[in-house]
N, C-alpha and C positions, 0 to 999 in steps of 0.2 A: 805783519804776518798774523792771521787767525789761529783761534785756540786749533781749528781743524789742520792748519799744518801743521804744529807746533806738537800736538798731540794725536797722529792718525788712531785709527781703530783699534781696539785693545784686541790680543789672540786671546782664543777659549785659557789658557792658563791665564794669561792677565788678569781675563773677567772674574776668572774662578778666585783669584786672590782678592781681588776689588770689592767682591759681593762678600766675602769669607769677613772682611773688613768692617764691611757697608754692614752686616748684620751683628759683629762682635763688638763694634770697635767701644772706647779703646785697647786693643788687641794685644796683650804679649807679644813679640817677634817670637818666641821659641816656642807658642804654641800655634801658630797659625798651620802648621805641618801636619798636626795632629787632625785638622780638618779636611783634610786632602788624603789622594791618595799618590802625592808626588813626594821624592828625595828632599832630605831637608836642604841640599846643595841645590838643587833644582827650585826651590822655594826662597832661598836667601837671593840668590840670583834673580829671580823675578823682582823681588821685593823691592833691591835696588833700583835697576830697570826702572821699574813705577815711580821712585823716589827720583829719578835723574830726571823724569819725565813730570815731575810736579804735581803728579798727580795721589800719589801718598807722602805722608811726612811722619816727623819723629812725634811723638804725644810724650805726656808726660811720665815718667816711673811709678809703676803702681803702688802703694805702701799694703802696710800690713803682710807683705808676704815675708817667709823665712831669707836670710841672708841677702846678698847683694838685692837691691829692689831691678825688677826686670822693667829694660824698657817696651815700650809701646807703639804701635802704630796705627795711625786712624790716616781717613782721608785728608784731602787738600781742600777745603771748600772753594775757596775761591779760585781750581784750578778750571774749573768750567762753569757754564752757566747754562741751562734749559731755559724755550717758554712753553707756554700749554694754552690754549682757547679751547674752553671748551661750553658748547652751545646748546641752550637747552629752548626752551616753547617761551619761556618767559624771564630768559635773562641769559646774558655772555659773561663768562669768568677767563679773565687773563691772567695767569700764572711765571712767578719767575720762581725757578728754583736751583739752589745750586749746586755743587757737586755731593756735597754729603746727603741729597735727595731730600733736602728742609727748604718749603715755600719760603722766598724771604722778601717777595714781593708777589702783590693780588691786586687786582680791580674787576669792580662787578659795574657792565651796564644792565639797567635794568629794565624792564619790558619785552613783547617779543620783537625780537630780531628780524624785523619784516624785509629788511631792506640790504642785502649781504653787502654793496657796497660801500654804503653808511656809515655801517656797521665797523668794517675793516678800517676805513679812514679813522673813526672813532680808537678802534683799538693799537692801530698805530701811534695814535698823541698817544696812549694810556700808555702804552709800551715804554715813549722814551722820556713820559713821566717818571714811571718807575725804577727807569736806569739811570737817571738823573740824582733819584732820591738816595736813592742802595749804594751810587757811586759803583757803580758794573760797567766796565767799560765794552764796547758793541763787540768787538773784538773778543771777548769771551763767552760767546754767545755760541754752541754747536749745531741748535736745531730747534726745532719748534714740533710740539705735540698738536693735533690738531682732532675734535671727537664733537660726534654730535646722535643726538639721536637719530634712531631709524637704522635701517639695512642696509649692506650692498648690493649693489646690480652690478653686474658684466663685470669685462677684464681688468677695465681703467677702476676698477673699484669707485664708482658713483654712489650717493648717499638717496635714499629713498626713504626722503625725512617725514616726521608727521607733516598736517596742514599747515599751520603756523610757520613750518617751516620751509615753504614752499618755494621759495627762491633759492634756498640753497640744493635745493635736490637734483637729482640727474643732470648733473652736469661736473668738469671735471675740475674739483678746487683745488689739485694741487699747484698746478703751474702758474693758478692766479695767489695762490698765499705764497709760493716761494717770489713771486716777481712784486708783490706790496710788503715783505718783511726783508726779503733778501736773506734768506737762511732754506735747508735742507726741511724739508717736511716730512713728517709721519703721518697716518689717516687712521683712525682707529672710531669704532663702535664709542660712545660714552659708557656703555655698560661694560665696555670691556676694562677702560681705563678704568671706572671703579672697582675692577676685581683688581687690576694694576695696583692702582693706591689704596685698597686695603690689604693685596701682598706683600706692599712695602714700608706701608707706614701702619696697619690697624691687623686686624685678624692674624693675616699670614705671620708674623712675628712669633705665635705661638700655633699655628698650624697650616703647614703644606699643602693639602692636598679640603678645596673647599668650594664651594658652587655659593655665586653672589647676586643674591637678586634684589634687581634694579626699578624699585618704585619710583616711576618719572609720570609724567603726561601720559607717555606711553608704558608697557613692564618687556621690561629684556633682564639682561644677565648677561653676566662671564662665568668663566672657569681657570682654575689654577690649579692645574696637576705637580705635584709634586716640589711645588714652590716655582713651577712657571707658566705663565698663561698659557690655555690653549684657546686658538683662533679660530681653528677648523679649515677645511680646502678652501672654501670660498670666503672665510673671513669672517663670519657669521652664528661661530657657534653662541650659545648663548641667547639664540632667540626665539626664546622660550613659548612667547606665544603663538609659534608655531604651531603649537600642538592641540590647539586651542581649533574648532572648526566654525565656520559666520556666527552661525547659533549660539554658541557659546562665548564670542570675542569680545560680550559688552559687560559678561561677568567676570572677566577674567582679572587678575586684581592691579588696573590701570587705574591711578588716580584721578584721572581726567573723566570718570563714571562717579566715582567719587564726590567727586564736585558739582557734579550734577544731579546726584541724587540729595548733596545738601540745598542745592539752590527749588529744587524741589521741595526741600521743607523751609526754606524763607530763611536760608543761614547763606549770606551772598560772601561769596568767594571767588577774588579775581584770579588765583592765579596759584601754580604750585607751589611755589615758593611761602605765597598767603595762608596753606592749609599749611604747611610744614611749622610756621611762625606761630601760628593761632590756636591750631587743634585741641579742640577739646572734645574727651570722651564721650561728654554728654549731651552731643547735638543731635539733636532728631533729625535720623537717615541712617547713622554711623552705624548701628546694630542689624538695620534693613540691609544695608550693603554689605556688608560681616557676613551676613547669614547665606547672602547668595552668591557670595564671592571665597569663600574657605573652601567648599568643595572644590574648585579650578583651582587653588592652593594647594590645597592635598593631594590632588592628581599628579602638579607637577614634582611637590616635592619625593612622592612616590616613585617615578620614573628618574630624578635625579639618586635616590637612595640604592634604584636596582642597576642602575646602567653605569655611575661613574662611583659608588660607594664613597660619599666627603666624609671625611672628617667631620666637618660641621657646614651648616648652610648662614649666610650670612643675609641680613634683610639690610638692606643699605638705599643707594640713591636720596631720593627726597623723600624718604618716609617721614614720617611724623615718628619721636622714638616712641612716644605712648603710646599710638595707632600700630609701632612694631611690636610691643608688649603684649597687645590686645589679640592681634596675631598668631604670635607665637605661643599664647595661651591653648590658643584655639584649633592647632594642628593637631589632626589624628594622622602621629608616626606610622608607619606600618611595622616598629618593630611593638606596637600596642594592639596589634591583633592577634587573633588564637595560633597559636605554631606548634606542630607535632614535637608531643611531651611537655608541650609546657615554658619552652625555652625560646626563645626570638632572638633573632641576631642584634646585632649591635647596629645603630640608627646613628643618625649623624647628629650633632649637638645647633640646635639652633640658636643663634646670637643677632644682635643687634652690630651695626657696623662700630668698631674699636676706632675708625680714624679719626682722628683731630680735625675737621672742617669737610669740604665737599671733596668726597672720595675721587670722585671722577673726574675732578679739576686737578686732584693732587699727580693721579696717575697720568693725565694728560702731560704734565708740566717734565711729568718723569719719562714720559715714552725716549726720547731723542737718550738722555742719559743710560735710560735701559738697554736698549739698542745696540749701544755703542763701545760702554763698560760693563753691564753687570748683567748677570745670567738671569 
């Protein structure tokens, strides 16, 4: 029997207690209540429930507190298992992660992914490498997250990837990744799973409601309202360069111009992952592309400040963190221009991405887990 029988879908309370968990834990039992807005009978009782279903357990007694030490409860890790692929112009990241939403198995191929059935063969061995290693047995396995770059088209949700990516595009990859993994599939934008795993494991931890933008080959984004993605009708919010018109689409701040304006100045760079590794401030181009790439920055972030007001905006993806520094030096807020009387509204705080490794792989590893338990 699979984890999926053994544990069906969690209801909106489940999730609501799961996630209450997944973000306190290890949790008090008598104050998990305090976070809800349900009966503390109604809360003990679920708590159970989840505890009979393996999927929370007892932790240890907190100290330090006055009188009897209160018990605890955190998740199960090893009540379930996610995987995530997630595909980028110049390399494939295979993600295991487990229920307490911590990667506890990775592998990276590396180069572009020309060849999508190659490719899959390739990350199938890496797969039952990694369950081999972790000791995860297949049987705990709920789903598979699956993100790449580029857009949807049409109903079947098809991927309308960069060049590089061109074998994976307009065509329908779910039925072929559930029929080479034999698991349930998610389809998600990579920019979106980086808003994902920086709402679950980086930024979102200390704030809800934030706009993450995605320096790839290509530049996209997500959105977390209120501590949950938004995806939009077609699936596609987040893609930022939208707004951007032909004229404009070669300034807009895509690293892949980037990289061309260094190999222009005889600084040879294979690949994004190479500029992310390497970057240095002081390569002749970096200030020439700076100079005619902030404005399409400011633009966007201005329309992000009036239309969803974040919290904070996050620079994430493959950025270089110095080349984010350099950036976010270099924005003109709008809450920095002249305002009647003298006073400007409050502006969103901008940050460098908080996650522990490649956001977008994290969040991919986590899609099937999010889905399924946590809000």
């Amino acid at each position: 029997m699979t984890v999926l029988e053994k544990s069906p879908l969690a209801s909106g309370n489940e999730r609501l207690i799961l996630d209450i968990v997944r973000r306190h834990e290890p949790i008090p039992r008598a104050t998990i209540t305090a976070h809800t807005n349900l009966t503390q009978q109604s809360v003990h009782r679920l708590v159970e429930t989840l505890m009979a279903r393996g999927l929370l357990r007892a932790g240890a007694p907190l100290k330090g507190t006055r009188g009897q030490p209160s018990p605890t409860i955190e998740l199960a890790r090893q009540a379930a298992y996610s995987i995530g692929i997630s595909v980028n112009t110049d390399a494939v990241i295979l993600s295991v992660a487990d229920f307490g939403c911590d990667i506890v198995g990775q592998e990276t191929l590396q180069g572009v992914p020309g060849d999508r059935k190659a490719t899959l063969t390739a990350l199938a061995r890496k797969l039952n490498s990694i369950l081999t290693r972790c000791e995860i047995p297949r049987e705990s396995l709920i789903g598979l997250g699956f993100a790449m770059s580029g857009f949807f088209v049409g109903d079947d949700r098809h991927f309308n990837a960069p060049e590089p990516l061109r074998d994976w595009s307009l065509i329908d990859l779910q039925p072929e990744l559930e029929d080479v993994f034999r698991l349930p599939v998610w389809l998600e934008n990579n920019a979106t799973t980086g808003a994902i795993g920086e709402s679950l494991r980086g930024v979102g931890r200390w704030c809800p409601t934030f706009a993450y933008l995605s320096f790839n080959y290509g530049f996209g984004g997500g959105l977390v309202l209120e501590g949950r993605p938004y995806f939009g009708f077609h699936g596609n919010a987040g893609e930022f360069s939208v707004i951007y018109n032909p004229d404009e689409a070669p300034r807009r701040p895509a690293l892949q111009y980037l990289i061309r304006r260094l190999r222009e100045n005889g600084i040879e760079i294979g690949s994004v992952e190479e500029l992310k590794q390497a970057f240095d401030p002081s390569w002749p181009g970096v200030e020439s592309w700076l100079s005619e790439t902030m404005p399409m920055l400011d633009r966007l972030i201005a329309t992000l400040t009036a239309v969803i007001d974040p919290q904070s905006i996050v620079f994430g993806g493959q950025l270089p963190p110095a080349l984010g520094r350099m950036m976010i030096e270099r924005v003109n807020l709008p809450s920095q221009r002249p305002h009647r009387y003298g006073i400007a509204p409050h502006g969103p705080r901008l940050v460098l991405s908080e996650t522990r490794g490649d956001a977008s792989a994290i969040g991919t590893a986590l899609l099937p887990l999010k889905f399924r338990y946590f809000l």
